[in-house]
Backbone as XML, in Angstrom:
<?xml version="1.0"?>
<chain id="A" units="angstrom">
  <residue number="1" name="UNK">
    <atom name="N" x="114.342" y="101.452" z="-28.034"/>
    <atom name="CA" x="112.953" y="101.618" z="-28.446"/>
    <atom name="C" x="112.062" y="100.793" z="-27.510"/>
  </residue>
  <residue number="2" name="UNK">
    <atom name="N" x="111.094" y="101.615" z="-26.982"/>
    <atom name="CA" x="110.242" y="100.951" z="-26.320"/>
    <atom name="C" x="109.118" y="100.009" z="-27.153"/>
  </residue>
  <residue number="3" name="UNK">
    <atom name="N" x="108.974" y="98.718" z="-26.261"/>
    <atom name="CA" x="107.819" y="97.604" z="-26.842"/>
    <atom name="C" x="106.856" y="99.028" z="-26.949"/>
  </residue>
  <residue number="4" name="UNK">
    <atom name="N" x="105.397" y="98.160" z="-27.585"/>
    <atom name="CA" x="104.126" y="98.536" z="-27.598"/>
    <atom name="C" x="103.311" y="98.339" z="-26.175"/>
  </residue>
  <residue number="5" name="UNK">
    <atom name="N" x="103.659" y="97.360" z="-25.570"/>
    <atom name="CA" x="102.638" y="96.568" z="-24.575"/>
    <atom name="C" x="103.308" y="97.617" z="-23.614"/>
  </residue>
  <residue number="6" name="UNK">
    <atom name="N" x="105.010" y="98.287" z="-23.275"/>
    <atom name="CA" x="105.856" y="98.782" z="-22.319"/>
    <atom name="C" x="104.780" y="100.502" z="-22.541"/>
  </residue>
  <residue number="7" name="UNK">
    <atom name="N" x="104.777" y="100.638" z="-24.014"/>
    <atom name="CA" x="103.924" y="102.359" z="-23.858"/>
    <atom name="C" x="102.437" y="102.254" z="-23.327"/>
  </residue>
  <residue number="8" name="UNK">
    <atom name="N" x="101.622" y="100.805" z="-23.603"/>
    <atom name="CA" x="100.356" y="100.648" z="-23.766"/>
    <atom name="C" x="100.026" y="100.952" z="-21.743"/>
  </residue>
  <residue number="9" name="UNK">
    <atom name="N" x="101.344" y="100.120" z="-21.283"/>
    <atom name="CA" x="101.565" y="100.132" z="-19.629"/>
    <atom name="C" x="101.441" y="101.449" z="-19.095"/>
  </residue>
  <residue number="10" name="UNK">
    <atom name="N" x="102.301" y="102.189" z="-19.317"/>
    <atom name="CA" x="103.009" y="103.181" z="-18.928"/>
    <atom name="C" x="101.744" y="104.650" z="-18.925"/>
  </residue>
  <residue number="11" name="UNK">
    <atom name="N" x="100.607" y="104.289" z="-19.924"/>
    <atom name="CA" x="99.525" y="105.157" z="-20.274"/>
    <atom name="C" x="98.229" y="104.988" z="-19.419"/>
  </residue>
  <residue number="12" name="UNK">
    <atom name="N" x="97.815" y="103.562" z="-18.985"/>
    <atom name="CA" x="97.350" y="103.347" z="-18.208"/>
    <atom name="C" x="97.765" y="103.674" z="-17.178"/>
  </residue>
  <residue number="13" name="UNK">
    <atom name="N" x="99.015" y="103.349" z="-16.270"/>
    <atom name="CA" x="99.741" y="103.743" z="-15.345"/>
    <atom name="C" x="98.891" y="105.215" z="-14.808"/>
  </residue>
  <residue number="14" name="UNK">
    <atom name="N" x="99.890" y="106.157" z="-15.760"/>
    <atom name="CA" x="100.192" y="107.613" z="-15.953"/>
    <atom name="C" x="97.887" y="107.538" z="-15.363"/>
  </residue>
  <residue number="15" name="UNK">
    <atom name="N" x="96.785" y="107.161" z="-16.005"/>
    <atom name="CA" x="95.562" y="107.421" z="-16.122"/>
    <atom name="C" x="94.967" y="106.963" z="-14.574"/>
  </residue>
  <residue number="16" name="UNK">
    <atom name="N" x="95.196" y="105.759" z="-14.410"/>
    <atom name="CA" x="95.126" y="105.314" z="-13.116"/>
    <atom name="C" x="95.548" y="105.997" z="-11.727"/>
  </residue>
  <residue number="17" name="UNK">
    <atom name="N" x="96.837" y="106.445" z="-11.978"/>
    <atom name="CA" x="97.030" y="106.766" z="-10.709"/>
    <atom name="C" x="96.849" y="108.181" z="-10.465"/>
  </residue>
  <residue number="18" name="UNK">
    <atom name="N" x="95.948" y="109.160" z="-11.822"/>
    <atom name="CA" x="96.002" y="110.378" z="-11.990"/>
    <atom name="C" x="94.411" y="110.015" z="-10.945"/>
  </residue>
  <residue number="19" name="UNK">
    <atom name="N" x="93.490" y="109.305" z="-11.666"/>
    <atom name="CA" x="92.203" y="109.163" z="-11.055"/>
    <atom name="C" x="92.246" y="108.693" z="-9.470"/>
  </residue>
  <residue number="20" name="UNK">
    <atom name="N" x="92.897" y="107.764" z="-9.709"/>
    <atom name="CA" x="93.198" y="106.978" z="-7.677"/>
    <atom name="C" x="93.292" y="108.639" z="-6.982"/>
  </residue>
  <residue number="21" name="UNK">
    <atom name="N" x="94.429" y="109.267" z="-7.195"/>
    <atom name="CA" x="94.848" y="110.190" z="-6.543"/>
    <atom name="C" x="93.958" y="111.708" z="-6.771"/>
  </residue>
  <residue number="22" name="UNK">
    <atom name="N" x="92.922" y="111.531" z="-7.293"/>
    <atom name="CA" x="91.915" y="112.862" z="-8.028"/>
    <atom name="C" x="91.086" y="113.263" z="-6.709"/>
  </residue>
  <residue number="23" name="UNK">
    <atom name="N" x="90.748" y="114.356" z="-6.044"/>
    <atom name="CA" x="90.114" y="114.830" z="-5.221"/>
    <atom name="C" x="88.930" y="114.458" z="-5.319"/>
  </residue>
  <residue number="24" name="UNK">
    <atom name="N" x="87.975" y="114.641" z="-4.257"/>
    <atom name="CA" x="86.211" y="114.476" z="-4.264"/>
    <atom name="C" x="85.811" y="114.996" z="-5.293"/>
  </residue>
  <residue number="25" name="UNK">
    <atom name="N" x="85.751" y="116.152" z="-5.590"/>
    <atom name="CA" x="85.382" y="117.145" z="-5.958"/>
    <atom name="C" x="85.328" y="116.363" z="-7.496"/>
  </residue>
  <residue number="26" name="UNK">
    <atom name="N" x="86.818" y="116.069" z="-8.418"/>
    <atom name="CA" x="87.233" y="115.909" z="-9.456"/>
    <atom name="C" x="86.655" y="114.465" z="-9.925"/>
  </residue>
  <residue number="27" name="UNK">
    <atom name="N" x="86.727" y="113.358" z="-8.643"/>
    <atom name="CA" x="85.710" y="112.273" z="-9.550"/>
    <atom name="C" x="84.375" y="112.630" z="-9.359"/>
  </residue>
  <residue number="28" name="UNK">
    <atom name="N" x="83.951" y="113.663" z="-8.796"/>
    <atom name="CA" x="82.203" y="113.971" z="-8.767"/>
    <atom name="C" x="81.822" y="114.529" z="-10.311"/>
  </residue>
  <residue number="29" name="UNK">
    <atom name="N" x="83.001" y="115.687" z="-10.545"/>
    <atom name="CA" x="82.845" y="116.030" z="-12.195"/>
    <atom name="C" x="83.071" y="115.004" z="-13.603"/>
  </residue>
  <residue number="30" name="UNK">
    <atom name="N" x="84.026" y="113.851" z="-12.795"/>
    <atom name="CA" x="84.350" y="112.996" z="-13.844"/>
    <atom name="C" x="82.726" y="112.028" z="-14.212"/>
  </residue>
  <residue number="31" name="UNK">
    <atom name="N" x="82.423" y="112.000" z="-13.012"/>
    <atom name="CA" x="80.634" y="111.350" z="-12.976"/>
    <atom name="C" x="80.104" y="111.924" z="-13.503"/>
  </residue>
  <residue number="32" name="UNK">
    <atom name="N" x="79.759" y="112.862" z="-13.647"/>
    <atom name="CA" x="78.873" y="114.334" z="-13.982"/>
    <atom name="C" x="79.126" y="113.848" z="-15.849"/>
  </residue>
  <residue number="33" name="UNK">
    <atom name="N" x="80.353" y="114.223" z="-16.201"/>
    <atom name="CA" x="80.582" y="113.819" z="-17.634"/>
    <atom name="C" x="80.463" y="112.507" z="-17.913"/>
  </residue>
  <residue number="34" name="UNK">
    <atom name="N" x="80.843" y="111.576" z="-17.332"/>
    <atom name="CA" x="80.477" y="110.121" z="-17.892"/>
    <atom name="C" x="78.911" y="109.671" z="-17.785"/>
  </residue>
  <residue number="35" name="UNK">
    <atom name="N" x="78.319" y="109.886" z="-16.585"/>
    <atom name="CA" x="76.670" y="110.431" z="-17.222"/>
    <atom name="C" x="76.230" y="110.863" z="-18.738"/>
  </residue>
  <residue number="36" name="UNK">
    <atom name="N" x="76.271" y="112.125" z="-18.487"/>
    <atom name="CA" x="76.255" y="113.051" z="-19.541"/>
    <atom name="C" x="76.045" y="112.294" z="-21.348"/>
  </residue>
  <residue number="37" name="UNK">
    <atom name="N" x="77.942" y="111.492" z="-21.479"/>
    <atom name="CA" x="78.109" y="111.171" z="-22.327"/>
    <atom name="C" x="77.194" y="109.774" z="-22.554"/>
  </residue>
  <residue number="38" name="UNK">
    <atom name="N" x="76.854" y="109.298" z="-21.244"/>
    <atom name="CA" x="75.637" y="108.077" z="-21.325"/>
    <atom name="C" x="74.452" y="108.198" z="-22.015"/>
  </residue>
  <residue number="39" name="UNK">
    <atom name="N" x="73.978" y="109.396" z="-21.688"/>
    <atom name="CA" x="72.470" y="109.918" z="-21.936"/>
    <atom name="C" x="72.958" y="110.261" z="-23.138"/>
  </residue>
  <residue number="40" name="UNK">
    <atom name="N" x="73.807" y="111.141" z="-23.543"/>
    <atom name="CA" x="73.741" y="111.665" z="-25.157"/>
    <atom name="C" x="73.734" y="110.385" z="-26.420"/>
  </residue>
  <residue number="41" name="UNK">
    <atom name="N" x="74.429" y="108.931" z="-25.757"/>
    <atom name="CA" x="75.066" y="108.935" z="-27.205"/>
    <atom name="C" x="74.669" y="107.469" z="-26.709"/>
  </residue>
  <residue number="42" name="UNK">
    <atom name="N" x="73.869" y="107.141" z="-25.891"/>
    <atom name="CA" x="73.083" y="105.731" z="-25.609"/>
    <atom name="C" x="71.530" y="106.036" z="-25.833"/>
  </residue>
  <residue number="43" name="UNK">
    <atom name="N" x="70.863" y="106.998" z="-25.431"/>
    <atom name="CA" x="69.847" y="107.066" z="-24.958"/>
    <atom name="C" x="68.987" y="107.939" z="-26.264"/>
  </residue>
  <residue number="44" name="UNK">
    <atom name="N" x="69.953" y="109.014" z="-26.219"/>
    <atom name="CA" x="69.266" y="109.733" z="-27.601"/>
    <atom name="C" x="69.199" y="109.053" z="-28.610"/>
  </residue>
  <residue number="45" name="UNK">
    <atom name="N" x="70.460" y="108.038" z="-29.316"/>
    <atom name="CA" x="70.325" y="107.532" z="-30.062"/>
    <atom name="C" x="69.241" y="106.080" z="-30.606"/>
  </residue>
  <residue number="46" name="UNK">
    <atom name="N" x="69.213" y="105.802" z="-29.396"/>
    <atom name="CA" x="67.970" y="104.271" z="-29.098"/>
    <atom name="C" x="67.247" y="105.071" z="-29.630"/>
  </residue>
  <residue number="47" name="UNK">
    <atom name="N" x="66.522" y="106.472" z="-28.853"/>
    <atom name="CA" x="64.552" y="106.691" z="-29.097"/>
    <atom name="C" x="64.886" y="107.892" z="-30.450"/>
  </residue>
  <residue number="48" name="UNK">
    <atom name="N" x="65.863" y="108.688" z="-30.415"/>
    <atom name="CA" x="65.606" y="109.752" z="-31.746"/>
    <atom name="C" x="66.169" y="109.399" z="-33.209"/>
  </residue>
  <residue number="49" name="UNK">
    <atom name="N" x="66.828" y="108.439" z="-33.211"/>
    <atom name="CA" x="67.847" y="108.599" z="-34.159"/>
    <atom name="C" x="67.352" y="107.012" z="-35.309"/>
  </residue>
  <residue number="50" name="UNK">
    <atom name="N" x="66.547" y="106.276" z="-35.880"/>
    <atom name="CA" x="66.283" y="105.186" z="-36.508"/>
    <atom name="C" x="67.309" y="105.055" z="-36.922"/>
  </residue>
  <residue number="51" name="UNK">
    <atom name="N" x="66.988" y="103.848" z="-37.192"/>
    <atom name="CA" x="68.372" y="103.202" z="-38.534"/>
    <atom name="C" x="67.381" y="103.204" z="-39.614"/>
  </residue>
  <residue number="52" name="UNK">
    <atom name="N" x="67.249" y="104.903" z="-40.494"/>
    <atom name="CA" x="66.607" y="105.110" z="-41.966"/>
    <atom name="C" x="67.091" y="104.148" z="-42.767"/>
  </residue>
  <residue number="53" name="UNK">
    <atom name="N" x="68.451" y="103.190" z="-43.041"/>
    <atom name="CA" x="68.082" y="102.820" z="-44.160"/>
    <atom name="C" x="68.101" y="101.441" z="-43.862"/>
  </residue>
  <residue number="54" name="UNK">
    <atom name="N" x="68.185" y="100.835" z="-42.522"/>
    <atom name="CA" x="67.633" y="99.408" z="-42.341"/>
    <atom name="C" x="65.901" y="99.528" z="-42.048"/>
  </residue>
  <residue number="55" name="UNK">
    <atom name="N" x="65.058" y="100.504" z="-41.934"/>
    <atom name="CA" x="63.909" y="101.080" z="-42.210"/>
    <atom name="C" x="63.046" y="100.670" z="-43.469"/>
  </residue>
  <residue number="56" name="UNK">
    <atom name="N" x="63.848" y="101.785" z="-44.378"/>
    <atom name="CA" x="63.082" y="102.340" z="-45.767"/>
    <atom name="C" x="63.674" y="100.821" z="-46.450"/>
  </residue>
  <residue number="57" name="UNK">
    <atom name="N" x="64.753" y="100.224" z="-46.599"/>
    <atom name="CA" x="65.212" y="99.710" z="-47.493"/>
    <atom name="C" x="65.197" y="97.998" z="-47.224"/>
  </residue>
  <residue number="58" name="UNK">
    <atom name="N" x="65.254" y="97.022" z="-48.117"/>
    <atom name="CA" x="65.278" y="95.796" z="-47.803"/>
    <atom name="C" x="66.725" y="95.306" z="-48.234"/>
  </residue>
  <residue number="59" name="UNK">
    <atom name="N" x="67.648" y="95.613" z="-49.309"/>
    <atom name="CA" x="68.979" y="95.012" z="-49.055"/>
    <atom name="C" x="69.885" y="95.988" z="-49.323"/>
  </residue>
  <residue number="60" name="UNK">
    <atom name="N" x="71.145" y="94.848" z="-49.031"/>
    <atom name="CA" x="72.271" y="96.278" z="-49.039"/>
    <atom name="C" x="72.237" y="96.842" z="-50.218"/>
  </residue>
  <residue number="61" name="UNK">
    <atom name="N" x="72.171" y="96.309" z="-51.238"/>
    <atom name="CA" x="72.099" y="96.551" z="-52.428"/>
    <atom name="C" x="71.115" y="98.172" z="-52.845"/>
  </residue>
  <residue number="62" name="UNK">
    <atom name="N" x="69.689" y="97.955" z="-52.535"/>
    <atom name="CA" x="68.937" y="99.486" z="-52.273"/>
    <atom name="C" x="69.475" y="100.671" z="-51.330"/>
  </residue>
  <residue number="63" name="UNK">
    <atom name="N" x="69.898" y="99.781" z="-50.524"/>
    <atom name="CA" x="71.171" y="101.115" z="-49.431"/>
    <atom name="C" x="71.755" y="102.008" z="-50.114"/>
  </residue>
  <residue number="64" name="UNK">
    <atom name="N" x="73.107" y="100.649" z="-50.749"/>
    <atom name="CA" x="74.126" y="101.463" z="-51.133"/>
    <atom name="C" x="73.901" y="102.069" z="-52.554"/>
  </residue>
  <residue number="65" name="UNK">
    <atom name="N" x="72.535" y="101.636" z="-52.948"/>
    <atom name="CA" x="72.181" y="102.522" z="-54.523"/>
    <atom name="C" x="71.723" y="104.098" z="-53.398"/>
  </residue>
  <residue number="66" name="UNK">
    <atom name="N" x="70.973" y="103.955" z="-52.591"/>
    <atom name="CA" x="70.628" y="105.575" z="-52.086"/>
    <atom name="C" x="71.654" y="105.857" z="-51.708"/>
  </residue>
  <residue number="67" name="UNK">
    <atom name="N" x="72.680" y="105.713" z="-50.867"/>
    <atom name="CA" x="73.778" y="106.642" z="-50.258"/>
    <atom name="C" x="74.399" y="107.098" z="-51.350"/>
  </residue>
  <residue number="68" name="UNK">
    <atom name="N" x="74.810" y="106.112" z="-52.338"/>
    <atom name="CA" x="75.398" y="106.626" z="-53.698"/>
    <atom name="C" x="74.665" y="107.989" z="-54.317"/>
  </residue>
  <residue number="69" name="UNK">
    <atom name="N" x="73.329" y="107.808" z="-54.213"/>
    <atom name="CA" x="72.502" y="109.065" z="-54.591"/>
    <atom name="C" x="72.589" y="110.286" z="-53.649"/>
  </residue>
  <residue number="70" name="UNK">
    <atom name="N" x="72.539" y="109.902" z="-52.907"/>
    <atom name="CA" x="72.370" y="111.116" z="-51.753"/>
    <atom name="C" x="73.799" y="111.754" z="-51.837"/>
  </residue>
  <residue number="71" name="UNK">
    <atom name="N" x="75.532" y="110.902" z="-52.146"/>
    <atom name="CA" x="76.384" y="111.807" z="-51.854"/>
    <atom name="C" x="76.850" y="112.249" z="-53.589"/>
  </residue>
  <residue number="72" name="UNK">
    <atom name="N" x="76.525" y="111.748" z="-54.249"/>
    <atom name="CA" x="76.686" y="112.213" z="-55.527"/>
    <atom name="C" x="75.793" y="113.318" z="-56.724"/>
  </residue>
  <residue number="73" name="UNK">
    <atom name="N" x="74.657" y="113.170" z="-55.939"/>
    <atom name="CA" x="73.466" y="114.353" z="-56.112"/>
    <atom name="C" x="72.608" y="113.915" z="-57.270"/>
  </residue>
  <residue number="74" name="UNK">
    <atom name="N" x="72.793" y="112.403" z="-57.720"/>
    <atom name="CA" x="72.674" y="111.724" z="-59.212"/>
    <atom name="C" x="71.049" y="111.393" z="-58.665"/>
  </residue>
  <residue number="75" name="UNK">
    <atom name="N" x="69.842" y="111.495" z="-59.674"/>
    <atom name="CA" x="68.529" y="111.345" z="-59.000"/>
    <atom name="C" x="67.737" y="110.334" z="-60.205"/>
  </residue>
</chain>
């Protein structure tokens, strides 16, 4: 049976030397997506997305009374 740290190696390995050895072409697309995933899920989220219930609400306590409402349909 292999350690944890021997599979944890062996995965990096296998990732590393897939990228070292990846054509022009293939780290230009790997950029292209790691962009991408920058702007979606850094950028959108800062300016579109608030934190509604550190917003509307003052403790956890009013939070977790609305989420309770909102997933239980109780009003």
């Amino acid at each position: 049976m292999s350690s944890p740290g021997n599979v944890l190696n062996r995965i990096f390995r296998f990732y590393y030397d897939g990228f070292r050895t990846m054509s022009w072409w293939g780290k230009r697309v790997w950029i292209i997506i790691l962009v991408k995933l920058f702007i979606m899920f850094l950028i959108l989220k800062l300016f579109f997305f608030p934190d509604f219930l550190k917003v509307n609400f003052n403790s956890d306590r009013e939070r977790g009374d609305y989420v309770l409402e909102q997933l239980t349909g109780n009003n």
